[in-house]
PDB file of N, CA, C and O in Angstrom:
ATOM      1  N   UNK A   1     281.989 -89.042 -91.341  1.00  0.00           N
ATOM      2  CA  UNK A   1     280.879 -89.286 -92.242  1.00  0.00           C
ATOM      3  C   UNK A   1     281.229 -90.506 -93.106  1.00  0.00           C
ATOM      4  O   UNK A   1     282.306 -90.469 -93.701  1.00  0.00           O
ATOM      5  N   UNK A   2     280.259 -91.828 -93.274  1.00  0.00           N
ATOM      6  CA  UNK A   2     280.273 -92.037 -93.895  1.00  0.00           C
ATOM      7  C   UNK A   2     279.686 -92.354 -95.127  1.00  0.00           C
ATOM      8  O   UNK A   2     278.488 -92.582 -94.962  1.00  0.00           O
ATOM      9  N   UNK A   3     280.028 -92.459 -96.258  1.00  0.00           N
ATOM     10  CA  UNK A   3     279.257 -92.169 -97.975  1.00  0.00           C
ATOM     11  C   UNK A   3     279.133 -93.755 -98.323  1.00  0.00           C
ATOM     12  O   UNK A   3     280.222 -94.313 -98.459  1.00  0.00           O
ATOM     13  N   UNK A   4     277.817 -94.683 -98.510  1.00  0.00           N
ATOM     14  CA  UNK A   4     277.849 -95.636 -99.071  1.00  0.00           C
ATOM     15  C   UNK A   4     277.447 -95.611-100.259  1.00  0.00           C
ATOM     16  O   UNK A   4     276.388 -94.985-100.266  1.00  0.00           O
ATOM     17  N   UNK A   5     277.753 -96.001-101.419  1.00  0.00           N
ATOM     18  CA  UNK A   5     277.687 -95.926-103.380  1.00  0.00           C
ATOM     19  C   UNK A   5     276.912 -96.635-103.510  1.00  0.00           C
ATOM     20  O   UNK A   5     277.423 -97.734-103.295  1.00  0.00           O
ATOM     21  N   UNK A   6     276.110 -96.722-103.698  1.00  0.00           N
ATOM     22  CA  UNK A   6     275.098 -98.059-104.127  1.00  0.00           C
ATOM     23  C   UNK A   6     275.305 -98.351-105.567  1.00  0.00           C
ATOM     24  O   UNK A   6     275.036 -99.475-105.992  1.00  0.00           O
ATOM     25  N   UNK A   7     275.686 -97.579-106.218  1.00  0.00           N
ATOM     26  CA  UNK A   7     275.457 -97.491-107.313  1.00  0.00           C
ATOM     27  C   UNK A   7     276.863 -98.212-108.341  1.00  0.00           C
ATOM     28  O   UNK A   7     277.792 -97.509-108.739  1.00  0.00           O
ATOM     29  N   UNK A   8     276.772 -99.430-108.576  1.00  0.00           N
ATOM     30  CA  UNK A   8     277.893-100.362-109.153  1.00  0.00           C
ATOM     31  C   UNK A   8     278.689 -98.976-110.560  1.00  0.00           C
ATOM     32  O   UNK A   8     279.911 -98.867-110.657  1.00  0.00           O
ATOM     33  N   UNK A   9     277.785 -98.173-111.389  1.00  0.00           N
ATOM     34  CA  UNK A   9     278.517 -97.715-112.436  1.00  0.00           C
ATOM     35  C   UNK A   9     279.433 -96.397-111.964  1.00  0.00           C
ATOM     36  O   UNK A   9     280.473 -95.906-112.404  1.00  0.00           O
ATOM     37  N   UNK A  10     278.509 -96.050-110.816  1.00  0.00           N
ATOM     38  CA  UNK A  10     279.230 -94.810-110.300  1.00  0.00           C
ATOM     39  C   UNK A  10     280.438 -95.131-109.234  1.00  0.00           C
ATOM     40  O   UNK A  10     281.187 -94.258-108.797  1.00  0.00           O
ATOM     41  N   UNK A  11     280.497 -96.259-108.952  1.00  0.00           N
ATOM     42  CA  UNK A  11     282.000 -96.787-107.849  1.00  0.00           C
ATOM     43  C   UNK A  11     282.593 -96.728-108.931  1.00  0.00           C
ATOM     44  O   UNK A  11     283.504 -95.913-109.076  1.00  0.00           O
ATOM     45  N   UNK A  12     282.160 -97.700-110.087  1.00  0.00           N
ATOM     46  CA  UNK A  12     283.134 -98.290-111.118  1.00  0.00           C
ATOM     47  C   UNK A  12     284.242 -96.841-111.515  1.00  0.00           C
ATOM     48  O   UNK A  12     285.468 -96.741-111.457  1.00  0.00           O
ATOM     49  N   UNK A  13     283.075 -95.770-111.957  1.00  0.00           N
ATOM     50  CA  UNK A  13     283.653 -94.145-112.084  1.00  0.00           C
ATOM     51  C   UNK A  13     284.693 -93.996-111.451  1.00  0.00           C
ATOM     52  O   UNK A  13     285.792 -94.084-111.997  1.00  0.00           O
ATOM     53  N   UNK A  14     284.515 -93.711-110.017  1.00  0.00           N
ATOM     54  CA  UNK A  14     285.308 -93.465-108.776  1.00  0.00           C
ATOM     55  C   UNK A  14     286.362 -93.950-109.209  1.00  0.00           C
ATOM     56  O   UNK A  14     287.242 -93.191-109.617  1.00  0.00           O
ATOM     57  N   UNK A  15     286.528 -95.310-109.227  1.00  0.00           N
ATOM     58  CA  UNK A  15     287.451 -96.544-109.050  1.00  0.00           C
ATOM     59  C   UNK A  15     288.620 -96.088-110.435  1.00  0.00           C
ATOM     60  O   UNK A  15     289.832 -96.234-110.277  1.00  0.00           O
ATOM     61  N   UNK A  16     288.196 -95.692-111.380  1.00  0.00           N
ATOM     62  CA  UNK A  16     288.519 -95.173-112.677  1.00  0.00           C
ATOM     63  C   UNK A  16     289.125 -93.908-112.529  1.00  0.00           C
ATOM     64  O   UNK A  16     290.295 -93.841-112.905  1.00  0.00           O
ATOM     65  N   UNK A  17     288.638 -92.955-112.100  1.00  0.00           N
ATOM     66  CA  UNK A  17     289.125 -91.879-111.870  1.00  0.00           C
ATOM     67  C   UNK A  17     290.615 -91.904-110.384  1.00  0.00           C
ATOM     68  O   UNK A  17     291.639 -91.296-110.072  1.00  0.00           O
ATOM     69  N   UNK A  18     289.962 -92.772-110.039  1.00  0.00           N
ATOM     70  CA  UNK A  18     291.417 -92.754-108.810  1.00  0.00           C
ATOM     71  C   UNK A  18     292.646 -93.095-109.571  1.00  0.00           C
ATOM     72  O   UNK A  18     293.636 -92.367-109.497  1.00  0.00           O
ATOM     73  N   UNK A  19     292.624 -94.316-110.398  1.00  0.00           N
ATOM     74  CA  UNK A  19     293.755 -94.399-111.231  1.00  0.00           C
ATOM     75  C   UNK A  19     293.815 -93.319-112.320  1.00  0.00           C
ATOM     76  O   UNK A  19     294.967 -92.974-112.584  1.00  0.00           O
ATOM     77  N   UNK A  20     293.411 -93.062-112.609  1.00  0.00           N
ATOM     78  CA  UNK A  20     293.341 -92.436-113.864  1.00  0.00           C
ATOM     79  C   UNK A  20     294.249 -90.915-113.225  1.00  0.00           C
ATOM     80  O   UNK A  20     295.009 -90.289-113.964  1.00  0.00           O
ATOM     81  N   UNK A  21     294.038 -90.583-112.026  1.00  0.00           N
ATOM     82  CA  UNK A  21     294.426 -89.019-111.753  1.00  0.00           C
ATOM     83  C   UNK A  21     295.928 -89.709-110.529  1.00  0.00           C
ATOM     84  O   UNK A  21     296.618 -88.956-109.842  1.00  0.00           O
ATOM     85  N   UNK A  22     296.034 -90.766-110.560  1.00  0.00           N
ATOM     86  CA  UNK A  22     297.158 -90.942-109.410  1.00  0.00           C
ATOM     87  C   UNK A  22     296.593 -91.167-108.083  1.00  0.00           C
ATOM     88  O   UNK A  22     297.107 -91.929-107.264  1.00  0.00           O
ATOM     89  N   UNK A  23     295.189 -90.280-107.818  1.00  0.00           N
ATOM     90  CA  UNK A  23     295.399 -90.206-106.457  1.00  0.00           C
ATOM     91  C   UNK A  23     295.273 -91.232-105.335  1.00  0.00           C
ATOM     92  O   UNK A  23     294.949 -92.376-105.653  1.00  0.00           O
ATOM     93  N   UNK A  24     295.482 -90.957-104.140  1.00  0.00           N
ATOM     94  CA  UNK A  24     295.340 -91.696-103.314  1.00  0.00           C
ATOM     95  C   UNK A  24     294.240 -92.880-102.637  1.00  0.00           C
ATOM     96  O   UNK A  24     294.184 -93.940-102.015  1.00  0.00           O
ATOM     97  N   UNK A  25     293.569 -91.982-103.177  1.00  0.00           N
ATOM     98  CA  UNK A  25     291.893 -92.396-102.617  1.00  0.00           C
ATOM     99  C   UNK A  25     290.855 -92.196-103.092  1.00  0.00           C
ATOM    100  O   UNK A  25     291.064 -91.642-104.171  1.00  0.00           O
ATOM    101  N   UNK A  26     289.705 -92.332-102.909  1.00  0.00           N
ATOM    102  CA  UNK A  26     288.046 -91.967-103.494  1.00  0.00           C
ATOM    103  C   UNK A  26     288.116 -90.547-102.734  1.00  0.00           C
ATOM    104  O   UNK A  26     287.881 -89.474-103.289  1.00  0.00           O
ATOM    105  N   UNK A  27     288.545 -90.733-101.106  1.00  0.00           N
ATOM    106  CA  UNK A  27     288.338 -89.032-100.880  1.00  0.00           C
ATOM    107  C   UNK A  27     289.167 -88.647-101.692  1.00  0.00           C
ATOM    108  O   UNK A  27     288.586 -88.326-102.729  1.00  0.00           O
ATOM    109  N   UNK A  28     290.370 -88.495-101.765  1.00  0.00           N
ATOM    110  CA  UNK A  28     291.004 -87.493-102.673  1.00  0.00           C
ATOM    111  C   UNK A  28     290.385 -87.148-103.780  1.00  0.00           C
ATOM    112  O   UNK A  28     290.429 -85.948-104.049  1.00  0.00           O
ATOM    113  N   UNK A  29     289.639 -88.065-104.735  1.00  0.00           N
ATOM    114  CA  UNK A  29     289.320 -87.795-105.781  1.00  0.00           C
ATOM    115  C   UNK A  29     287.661 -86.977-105.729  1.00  0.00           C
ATOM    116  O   UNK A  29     287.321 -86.256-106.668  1.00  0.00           O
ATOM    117  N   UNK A  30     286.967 -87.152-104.820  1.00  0.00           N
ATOM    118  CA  UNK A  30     286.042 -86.522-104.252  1.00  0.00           C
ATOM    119  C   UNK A  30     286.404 -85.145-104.195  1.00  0.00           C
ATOM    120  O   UNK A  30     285.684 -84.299-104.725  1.00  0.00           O
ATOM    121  N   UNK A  31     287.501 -84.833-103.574  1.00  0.00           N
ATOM    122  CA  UNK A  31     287.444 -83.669-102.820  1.00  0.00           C
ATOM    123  C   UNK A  31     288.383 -82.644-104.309  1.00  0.00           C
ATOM    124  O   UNK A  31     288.129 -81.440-104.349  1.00  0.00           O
ATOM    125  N   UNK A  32     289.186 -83.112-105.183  1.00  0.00           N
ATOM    126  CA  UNK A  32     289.535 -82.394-106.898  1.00  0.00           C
ATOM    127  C   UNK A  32     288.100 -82.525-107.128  1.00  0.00           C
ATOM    128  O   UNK A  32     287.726 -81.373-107.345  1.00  0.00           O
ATOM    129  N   UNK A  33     287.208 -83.219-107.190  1.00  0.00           N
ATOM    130  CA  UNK A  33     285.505 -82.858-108.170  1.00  0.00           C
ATOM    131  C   UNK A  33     285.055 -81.804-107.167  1.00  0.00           C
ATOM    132  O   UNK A  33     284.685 -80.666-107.457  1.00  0.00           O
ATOM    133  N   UNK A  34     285.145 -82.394-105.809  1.00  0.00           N
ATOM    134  CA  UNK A  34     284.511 -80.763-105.406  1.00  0.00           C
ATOM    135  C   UNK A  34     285.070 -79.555-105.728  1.00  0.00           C
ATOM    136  O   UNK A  34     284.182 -78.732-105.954  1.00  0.00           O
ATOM    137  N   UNK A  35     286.273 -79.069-105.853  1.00  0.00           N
ATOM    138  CA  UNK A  35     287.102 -78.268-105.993  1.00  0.00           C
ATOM    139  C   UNK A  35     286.722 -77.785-107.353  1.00  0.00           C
ATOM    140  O   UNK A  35     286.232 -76.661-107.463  1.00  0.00           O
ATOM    141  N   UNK A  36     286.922 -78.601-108.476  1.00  0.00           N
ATOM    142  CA  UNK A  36     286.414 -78.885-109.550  1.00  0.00           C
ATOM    143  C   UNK A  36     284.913 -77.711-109.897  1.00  0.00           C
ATOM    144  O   UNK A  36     284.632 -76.845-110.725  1.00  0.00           O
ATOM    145  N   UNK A  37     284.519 -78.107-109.159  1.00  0.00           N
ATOM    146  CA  UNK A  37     282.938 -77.859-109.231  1.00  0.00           C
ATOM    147  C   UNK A  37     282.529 -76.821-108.828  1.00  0.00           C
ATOM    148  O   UNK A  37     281.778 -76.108-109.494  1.00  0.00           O
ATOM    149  N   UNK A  38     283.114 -76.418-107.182  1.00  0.00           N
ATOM    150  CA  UNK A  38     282.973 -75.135-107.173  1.00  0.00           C
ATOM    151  C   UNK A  38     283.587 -74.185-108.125  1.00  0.00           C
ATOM    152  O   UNK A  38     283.044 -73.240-108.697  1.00  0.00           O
ATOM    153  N   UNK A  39     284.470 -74.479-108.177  1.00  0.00           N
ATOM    154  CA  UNK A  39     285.243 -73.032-109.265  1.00  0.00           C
ATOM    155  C   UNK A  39     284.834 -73.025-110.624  1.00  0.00           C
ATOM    156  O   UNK A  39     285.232 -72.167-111.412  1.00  0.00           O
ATOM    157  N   UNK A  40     283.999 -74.012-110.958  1.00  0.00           N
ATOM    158  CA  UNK A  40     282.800 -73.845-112.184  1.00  0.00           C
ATOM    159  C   UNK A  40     281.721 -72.874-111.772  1.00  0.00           C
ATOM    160  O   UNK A  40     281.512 -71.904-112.502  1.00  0.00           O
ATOM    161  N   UNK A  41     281.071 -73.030-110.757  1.00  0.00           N
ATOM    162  CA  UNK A  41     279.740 -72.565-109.549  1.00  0.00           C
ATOM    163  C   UNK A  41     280.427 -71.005-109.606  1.00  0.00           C
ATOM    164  O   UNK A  41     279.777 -70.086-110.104  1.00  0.00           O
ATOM    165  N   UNK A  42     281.763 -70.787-109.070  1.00  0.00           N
ATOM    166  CA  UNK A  42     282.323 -69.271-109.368  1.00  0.00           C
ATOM    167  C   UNK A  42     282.040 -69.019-110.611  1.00  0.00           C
ATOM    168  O   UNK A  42     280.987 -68.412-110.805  1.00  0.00           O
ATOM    169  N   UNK A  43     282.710 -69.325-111.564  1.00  0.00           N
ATOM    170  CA  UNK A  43     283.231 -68.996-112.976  1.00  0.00           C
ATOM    171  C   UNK A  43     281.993 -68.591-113.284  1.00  0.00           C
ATOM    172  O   UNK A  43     281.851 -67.410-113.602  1.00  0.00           O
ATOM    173  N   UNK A  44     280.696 -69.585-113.255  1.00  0.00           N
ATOM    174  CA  UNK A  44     279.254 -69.506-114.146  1.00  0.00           C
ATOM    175  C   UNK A  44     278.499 -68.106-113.223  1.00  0.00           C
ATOM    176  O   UNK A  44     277.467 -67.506-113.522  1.00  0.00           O
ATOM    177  N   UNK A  45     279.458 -67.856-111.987  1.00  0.00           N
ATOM    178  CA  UNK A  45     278.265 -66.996-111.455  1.00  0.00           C
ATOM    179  C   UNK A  45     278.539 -65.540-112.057  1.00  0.00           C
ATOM    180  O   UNK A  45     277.657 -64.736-112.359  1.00  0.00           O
ATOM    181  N   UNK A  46     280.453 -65.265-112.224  1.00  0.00           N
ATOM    182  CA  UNK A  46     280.965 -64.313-112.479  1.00  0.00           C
ATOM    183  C   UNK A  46     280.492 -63.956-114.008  1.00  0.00           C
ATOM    184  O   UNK A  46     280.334 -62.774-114.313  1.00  0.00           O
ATOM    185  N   UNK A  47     280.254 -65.079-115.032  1.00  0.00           N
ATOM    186  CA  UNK A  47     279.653 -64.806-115.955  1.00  0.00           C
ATOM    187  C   UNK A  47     278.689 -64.465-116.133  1.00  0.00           C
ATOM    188  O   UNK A  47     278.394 -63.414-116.702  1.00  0.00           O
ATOM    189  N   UNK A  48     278.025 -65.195-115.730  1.00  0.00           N
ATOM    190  CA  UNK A  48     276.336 -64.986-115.536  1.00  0.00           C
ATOM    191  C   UNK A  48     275.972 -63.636-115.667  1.00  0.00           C
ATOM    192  O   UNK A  48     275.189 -63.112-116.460  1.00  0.00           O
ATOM    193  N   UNK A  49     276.713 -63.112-114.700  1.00  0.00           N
ATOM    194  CA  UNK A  49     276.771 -61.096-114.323  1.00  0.00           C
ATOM    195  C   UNK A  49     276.580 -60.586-115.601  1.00  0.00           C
ATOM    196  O   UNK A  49     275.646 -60.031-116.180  1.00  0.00           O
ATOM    197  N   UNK A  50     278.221 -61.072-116.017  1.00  0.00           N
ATOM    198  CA  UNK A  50     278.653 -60.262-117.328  1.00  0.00           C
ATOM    199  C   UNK A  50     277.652 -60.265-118.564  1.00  0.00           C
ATOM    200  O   UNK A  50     277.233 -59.300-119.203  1.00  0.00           O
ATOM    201  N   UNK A  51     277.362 -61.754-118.737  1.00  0.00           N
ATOM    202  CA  UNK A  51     276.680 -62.166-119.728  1.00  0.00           C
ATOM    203  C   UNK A  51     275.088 -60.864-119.462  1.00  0.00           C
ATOM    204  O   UNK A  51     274.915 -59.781-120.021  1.00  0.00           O
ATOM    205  N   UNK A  52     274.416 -61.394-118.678  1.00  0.00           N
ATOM    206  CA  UNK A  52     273.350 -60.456-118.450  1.00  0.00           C
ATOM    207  C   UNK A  52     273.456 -58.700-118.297  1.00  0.00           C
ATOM    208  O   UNK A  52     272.445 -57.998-118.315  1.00  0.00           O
ATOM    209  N   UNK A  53     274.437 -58.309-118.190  1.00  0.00           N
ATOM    210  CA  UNK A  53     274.899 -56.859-118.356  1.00  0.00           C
ATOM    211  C   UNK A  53     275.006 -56.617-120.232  1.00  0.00           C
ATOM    212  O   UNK A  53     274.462 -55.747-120.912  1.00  0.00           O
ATOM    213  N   UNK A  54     275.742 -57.533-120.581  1.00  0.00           N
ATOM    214  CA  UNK A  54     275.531 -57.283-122.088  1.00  0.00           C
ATOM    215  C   UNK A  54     274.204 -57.988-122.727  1.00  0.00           C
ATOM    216  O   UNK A  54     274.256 -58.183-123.941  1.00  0.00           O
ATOM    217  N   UNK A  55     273.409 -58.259-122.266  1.00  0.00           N
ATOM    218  CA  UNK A  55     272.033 -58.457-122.616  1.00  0.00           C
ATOM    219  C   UNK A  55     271.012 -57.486-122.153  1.00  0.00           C
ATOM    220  O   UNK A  55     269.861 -57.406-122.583  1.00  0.00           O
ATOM    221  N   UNK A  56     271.581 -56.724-121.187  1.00  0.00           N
ATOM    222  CA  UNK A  56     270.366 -55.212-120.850  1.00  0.00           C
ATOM    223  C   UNK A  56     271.162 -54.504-121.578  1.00  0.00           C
ATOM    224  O   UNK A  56     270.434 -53.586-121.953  1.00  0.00           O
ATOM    225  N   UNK A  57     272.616 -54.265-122.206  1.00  0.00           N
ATOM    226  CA  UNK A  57     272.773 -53.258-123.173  1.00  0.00           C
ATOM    227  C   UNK A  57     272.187 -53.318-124.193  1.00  0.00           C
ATOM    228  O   UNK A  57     271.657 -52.397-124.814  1.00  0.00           O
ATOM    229  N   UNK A  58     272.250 -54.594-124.483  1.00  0.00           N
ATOM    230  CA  UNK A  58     271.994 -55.070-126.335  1.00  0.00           C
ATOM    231  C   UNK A  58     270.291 -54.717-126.320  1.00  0.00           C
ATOM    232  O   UNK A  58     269.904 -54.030-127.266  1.00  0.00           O
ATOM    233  N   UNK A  59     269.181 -55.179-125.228  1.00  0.00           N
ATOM    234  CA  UNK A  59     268.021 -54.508-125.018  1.00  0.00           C
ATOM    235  C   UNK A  59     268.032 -52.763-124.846  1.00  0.00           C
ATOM    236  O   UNK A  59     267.057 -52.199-125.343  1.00  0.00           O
ATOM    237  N   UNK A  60     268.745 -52.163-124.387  1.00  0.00           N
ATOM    238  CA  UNK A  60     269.101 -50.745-124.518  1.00  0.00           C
ATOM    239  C   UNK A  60     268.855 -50.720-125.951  1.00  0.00           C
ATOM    240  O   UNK A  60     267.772 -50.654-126.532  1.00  0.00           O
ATOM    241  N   UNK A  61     270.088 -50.785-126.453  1.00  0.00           N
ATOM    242  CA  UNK A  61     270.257 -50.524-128.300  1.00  0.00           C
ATOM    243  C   UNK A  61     268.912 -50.731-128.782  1.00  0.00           C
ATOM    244  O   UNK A  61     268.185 -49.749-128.923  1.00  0.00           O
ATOM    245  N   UNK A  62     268.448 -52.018-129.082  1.00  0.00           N
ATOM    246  CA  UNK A  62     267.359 -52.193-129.380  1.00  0.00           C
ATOM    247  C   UNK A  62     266.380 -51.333-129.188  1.00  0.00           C
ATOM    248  O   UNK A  62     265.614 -51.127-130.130  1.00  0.00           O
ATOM    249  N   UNK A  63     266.197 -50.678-127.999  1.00  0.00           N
ATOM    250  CA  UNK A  63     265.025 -49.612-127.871  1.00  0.00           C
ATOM    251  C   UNK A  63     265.339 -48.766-128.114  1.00  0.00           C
ATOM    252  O   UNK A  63     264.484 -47.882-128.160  1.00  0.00           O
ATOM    253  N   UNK A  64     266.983 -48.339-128.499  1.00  0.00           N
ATOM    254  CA  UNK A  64     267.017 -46.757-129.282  1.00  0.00           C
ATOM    255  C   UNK A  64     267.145 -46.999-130.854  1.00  0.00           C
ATOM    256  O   UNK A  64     268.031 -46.379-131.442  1.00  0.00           O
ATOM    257  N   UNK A  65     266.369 -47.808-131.527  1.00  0.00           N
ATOM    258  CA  UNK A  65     266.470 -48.478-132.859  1.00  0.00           C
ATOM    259  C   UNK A  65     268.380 -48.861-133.646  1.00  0.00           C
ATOM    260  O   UNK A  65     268.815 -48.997-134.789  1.00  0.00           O
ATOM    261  N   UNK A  66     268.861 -48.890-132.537  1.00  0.00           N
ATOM    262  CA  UNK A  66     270.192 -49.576-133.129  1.00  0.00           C
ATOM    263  C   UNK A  66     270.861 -51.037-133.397  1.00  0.00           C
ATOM    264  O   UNK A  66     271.994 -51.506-133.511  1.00  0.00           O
ATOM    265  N   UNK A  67     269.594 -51.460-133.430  1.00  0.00           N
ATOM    266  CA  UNK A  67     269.590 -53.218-134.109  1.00  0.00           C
ATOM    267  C   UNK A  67     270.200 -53.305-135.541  1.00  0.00           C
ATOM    268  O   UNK A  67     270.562 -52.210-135.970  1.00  0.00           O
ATOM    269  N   UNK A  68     270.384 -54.311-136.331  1.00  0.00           N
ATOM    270  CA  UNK A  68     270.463 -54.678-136.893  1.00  0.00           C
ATOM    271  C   UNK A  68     269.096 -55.370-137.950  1.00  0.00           C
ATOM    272  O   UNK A  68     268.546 -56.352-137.450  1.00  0.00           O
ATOM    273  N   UNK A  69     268.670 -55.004-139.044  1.00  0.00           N
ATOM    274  CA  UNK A  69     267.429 -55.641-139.918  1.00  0.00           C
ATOM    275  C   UNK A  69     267.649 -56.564-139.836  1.00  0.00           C
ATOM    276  O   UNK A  69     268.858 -56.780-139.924  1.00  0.00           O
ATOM    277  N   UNK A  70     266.843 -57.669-139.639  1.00  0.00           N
ATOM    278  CA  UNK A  70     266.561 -59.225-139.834  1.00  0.00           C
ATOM    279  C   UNK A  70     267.457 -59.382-140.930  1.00  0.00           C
ATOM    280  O   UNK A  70     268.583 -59.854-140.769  1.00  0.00           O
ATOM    281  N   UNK A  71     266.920 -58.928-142.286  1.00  0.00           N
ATOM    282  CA  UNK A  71     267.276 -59.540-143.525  1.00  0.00           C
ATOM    283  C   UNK A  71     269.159 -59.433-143.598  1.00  0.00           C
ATOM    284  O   UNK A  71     269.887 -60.192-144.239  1.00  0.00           O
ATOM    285  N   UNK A  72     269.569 -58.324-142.783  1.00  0.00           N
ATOM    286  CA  UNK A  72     271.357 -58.221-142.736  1.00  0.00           C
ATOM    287  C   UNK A  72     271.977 -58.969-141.857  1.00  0.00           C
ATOM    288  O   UNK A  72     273.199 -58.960-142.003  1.00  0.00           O
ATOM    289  N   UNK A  73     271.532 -59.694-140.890  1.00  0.00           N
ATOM    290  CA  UNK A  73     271.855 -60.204-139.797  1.00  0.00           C
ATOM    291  C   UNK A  73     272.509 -61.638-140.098  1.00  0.00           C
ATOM    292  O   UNK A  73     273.289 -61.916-139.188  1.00  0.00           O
ATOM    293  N   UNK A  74     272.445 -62.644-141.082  1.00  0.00           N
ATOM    294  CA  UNK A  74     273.405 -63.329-141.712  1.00  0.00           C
ATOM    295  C   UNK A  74     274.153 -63.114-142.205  1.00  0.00           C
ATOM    296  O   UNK A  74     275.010 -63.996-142.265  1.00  0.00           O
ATOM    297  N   UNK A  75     274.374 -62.037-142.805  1.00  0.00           N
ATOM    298  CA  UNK A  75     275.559 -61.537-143.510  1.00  0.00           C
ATOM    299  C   UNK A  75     276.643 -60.792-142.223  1.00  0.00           C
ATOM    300  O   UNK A  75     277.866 -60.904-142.139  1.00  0.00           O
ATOM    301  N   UNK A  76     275.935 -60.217-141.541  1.00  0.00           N
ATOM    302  CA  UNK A  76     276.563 -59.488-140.296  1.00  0.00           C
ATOM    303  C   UNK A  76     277.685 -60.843-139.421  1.00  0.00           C
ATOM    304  O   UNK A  76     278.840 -61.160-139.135  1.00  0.00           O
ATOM    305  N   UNK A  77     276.870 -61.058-139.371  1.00  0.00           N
ATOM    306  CA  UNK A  77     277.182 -62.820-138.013  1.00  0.00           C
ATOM    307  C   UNK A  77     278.192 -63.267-138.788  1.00  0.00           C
ATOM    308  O   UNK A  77     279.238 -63.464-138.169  1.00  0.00           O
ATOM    309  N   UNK A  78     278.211 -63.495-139.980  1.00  0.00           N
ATOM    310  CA  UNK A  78     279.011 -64.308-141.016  1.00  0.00           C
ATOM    311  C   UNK A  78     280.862 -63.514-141.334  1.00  0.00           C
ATOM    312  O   UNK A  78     282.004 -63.894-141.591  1.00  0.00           O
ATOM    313  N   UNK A  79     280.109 -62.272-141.094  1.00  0.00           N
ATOM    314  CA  UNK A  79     281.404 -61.556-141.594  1.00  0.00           C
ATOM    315  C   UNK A  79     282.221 -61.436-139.981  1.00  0.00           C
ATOM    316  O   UNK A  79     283.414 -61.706-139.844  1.00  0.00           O
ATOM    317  N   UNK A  80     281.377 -61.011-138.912  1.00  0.00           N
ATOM    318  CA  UNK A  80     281.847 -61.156-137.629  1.00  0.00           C
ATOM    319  C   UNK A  80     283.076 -62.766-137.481  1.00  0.00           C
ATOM    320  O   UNK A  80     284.293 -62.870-137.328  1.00  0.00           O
ATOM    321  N   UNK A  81     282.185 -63.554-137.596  1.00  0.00           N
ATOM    322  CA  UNK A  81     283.123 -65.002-137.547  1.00  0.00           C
ATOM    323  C   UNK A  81     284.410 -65.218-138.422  1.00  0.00           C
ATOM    324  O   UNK A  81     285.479 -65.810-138.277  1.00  0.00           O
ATOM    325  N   UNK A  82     283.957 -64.648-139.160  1.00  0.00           N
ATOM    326  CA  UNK A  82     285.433 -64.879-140.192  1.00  0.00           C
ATOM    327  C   UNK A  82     286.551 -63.669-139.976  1.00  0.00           C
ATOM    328  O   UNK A  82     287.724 -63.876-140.284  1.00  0.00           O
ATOM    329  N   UNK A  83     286.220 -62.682-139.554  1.00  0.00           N
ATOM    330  CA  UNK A  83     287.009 -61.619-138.517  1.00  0.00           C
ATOM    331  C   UNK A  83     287.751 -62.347-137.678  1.00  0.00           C
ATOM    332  O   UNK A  83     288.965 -62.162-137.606  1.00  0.00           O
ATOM    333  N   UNK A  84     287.012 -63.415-136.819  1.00  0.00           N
ATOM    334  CA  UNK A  84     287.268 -64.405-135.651  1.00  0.00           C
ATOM    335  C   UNK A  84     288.164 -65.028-135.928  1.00  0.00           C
ATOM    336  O   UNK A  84     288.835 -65.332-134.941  1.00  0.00           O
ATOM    337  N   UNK A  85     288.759 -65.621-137.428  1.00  0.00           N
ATOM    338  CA  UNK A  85     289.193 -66.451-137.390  1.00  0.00           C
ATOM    339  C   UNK A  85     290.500 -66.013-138.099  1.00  0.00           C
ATOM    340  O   UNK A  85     291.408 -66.825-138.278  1.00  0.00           O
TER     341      UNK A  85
END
């Protein structure tokens, strides 16, 4: 296969990133972004799950009235973060 760049800022990239990481080549450096990329494509999917599992709980709660009042909910968030830190 071959890939022609048309694009002068995106070689320039390439060209940048080959030095920049050592490697050998544009494929090489192609083929760390793919690598790259998929295991983002994993990561976001494995989250995704999670994330949306604790968003049908937090909708659960909510429908058994275990929210939080509007008016406490800055103070809540606020004290949470500084727990955080």
């Amino acid at each position: 296969m071959n890939i022609e760049i048309r694009d002068a800022n995106l070689e320039a990239r390439l060209r940048r990133q080959v030095e920049a990481t050592g490697a050998g080549s544009t494929e090489e450096v192609l083929a760390r972004l793919l690598d790259t990329q998929e295991g983002q494509d994993r990561w976001l999917q494995e989250q995704r799950n999670f994330i949306n599992a604790k968003i049908r709980r937090g909708i659960e709660q909510l429908d058994r009235g275990e929210g939080i009042p509007e008016e406490q909910l800055d103070a809540y968030l606020a004290k949470l973060k500084d727990a955080a830190e």
